[in-house]
C-alpha positions as CSV (number, residue, x, y, z in Angstrom):
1,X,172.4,-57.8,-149.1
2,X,172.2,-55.9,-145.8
3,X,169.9,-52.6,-145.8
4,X,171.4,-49.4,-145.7
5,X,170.5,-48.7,-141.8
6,X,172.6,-51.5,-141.4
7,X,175.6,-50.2,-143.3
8,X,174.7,-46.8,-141.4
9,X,175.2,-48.5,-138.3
10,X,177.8,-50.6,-139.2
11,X,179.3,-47.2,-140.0
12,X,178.7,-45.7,-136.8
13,X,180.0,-49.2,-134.9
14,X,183.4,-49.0,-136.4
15,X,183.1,-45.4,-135.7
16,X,182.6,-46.3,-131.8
17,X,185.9,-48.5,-132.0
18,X,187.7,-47.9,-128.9
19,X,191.1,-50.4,-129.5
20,X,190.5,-52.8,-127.5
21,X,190.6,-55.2,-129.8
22,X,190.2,-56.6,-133.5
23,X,187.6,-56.0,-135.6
24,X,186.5,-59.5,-137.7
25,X,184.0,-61.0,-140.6
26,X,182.8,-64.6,-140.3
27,X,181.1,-65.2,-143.5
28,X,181.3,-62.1,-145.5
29,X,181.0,-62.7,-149.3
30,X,181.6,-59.6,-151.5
31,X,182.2,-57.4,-148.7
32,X,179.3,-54.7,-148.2
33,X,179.0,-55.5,-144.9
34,X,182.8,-55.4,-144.0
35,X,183.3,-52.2,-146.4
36,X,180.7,-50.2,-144.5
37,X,182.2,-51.2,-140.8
38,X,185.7,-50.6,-142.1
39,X,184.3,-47.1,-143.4
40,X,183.9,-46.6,-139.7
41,X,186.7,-48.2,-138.1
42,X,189.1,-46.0,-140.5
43,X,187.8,-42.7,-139.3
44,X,188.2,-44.1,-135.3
45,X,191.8,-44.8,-136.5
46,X,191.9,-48.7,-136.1
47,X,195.2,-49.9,-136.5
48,X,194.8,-53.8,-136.3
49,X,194.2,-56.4,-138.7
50,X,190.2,-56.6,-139.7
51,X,190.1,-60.4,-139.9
52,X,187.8,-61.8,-142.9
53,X,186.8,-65.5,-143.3
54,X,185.2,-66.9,-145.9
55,X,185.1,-70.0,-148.5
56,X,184.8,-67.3,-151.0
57,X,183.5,-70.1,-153.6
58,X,179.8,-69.0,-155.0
59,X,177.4,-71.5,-154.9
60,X,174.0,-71.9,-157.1
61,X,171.9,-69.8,-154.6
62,X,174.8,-67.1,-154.2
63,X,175.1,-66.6,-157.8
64,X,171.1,-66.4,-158.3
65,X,171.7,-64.1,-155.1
66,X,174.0,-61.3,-157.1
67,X,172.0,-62.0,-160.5
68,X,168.8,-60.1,-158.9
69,X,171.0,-57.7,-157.7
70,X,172.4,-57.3,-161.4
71,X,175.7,-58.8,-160.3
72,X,177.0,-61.7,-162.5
73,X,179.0,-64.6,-161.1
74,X,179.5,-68.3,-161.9
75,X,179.0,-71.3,-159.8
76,X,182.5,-72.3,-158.0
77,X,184.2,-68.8,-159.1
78,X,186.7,-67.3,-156.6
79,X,185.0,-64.4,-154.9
80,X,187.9,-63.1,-153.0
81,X,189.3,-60.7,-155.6
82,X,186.3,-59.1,-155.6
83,X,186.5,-59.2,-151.6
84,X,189.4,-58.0,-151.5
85,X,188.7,-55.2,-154.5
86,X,185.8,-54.0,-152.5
87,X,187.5,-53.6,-148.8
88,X,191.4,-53.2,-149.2
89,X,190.8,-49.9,-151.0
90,X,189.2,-49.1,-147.5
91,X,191.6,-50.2,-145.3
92,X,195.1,-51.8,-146.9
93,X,195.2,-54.5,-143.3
94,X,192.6,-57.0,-144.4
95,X,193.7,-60.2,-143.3
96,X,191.2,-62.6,-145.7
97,X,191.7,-66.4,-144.2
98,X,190.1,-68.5,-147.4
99,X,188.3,-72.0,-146.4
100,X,185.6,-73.9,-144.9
101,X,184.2,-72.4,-141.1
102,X,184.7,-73.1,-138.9
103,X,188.2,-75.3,-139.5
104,X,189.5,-71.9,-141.0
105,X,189.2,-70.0,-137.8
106,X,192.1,-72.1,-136.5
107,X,194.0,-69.1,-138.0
108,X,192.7,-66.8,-136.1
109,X,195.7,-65.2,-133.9
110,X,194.1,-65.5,-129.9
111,X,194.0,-61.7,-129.8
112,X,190.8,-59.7,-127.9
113,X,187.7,-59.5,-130.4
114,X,186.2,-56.2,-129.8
115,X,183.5,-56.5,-133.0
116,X,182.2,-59.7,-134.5
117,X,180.0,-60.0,-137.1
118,X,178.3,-63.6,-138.0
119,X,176.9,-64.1,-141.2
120,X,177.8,-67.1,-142.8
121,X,177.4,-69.2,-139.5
122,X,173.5,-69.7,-139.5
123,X,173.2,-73.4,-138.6
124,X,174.5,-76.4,-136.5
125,X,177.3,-77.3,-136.3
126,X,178.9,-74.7,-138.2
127,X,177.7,-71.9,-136.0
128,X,178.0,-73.5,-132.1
129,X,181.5,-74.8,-133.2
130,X,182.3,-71.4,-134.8
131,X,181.2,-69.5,-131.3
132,X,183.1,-71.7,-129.5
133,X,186.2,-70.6,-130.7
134,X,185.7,-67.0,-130.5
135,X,183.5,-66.7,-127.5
136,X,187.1,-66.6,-125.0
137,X,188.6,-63.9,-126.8
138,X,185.2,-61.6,-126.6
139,X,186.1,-58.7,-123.7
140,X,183.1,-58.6,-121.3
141,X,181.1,-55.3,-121.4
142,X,182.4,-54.1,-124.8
143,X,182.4,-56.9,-127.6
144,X,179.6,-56.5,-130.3
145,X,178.6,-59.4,-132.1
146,X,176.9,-58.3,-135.4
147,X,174.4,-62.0,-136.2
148,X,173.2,-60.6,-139.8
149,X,171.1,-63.6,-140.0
150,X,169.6,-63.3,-136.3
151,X,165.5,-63.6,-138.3
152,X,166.9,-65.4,-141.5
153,X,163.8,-67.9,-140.7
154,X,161.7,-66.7,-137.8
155,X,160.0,-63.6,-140.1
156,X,159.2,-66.5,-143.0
157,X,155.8,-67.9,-143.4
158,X,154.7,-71.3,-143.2
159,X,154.9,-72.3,-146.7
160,X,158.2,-70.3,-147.4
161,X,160.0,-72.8,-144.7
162,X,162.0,-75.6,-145.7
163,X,162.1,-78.8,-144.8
164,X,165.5,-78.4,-142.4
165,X,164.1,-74.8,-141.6
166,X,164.9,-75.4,-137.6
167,X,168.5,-75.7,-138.0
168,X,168.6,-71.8,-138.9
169,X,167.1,-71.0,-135.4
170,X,170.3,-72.2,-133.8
171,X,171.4,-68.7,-133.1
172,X,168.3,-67.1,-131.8
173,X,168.3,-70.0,-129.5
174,X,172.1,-69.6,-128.4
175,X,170.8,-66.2,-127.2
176,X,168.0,-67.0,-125.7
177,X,169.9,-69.5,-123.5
178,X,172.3,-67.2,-122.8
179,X,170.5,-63.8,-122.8
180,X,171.7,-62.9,-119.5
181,X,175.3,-63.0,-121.2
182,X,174.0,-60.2,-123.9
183,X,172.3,-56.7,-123.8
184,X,170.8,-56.1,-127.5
185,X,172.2,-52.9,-129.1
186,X,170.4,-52.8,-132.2
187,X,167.0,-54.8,-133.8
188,X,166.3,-54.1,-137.3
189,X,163.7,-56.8,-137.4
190,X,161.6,-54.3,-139.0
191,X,163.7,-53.9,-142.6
192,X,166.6,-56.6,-142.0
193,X,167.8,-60.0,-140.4
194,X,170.3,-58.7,-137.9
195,X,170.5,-58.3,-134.5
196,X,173.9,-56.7,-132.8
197,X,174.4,-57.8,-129.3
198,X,176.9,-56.6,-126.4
199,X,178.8,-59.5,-124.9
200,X,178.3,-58.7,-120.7
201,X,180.1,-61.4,-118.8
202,X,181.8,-64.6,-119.8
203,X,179.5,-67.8,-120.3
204,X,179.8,-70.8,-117.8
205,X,179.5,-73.7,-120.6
206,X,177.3,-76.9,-119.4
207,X,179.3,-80.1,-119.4
C-alpha cells in the first residue's frame, strides 16, 4: 500500500547495503514493501537471510484493504504463499517466521540488523515489546529503521479518529523520546506514512 517513492527508495536502501548485517520485515503482508528493498539488496549482492515476520492471516479490514486495490482475499486465508510468491522469485533466502509479533521474533537468530522495516508494529504493546528485542542487535551509525506507519494517525482529521486513536502514536513518541538516538533519512509525510530513521548510538533504557 506504500507509494511508489517509497518503493524507489526502498530500492535505493537495499541498493546502499553495505553487509553489515541482515536485512528484515516486521509486519509485511503481501510483500511490496519487502519485493522493492529486496530489488535493491540483490543488485548490492546481499547474501544473508532477509528475515520476514508476519501472522500472514487476513483479517476483515486487510481483505476490504486488497478489494479496493482489486485484489481478492478471504477473511482468515493464509497470505504467505502469496508472500512468498511475490519475494522468493526476487531473492530464493527469505526466511518467512509465521505467527503472532512480537512472540514470533523469538526466532530471530541474534545476528547485526543493518535494515529494519516496521509495519505491522503500530501500537502498544505490540510495538515497545517488538523494539525491545531488536533494538540490541541495531549497529550504531548504520541501521535504518523503515516505520511505514510513522503518520498512520497524526495526518487524520478529527472525525476520521477512532476511539483508541492514541495507541497508534506510540511510535512517533518512541522517537521523540529518543530523537537524540536517531537522525531522519527520509520523510514522505507529504504522499505516505513512513518515516526511515538512522540508529546513532545505543539507547540507555529507564528503569
Amino acid at each position: 500500500m506504500s507509494t511508489p517513492e517509497v518503493h524507489q527508495y526502498l530500492n535505493e536502501l537495499g541498493r546502499g547495503w553495505t553487509g553489515q548485517g541482515v536485512a528484515m520485515e516486521v509486519g509485511c503482508w503481501l510483500g511490496a514493501t519487502s519485493a522493492a528493498l529486496l530489488d535493491g539488496l540483490v543488485e548490492a549482492g546481499y547474501d544473508k537471510l532477509y528475515w520476514a515476520f508476519d501472522k500472514w492471516r487476513s483479517n476483515e479490514a486487510e481483505v476490504q484493504k486488497a478489494y479496493d486495490q482489486k485484489v481478492l482475499l478471504g477473511i482468515s486465508q493464509d497470505l504467505l504463499p502469496i508472500f512468498l510468491k511475490n519475494t522468493k522469485s526476487i531473492y530464493p533466502k527469505v526466511h518467512a517466521v509465521q505467527g503472532i509479533i512480537p512472540p514470533i521474533l523469538n526466532m530471530f537468530n541474534l545476528t547485526p540488523i543493518e535494515i529494519c522495516l516496521f509495519d505491522a508494529p503500530k501500537s502498544n504493546p505490540v510495538f515497545s515489546d517488538s523494539i525491545h528485542k531488536l533494538l540490541p542487535y541495531f549497529i550504531p551509525g548504520v541501521t535504518v529503521l523503515g516505520l511505514l506507519d510513522y503518520y498512520f494517525y497524526l495526518r487524520r482529521k478529527e472525525d476520521q479518529l477512532k476511539k483508541d486513536w492514541e495507541k497508534f502514536l506510540v511510535p512517533v513518541q518512541f522517537i521523540e523520546e529518543h530523537r537524540d538516538n536517531f537522525t531522519v533519512l527520509r520523510d514522505f509525510k507529504e504522499n505516505s506514512s513512513c518515516v526511515f530513521f538512522r540508529y546513532e548510538k545505543p539507547i540507555s533504557w529507564k528503569k
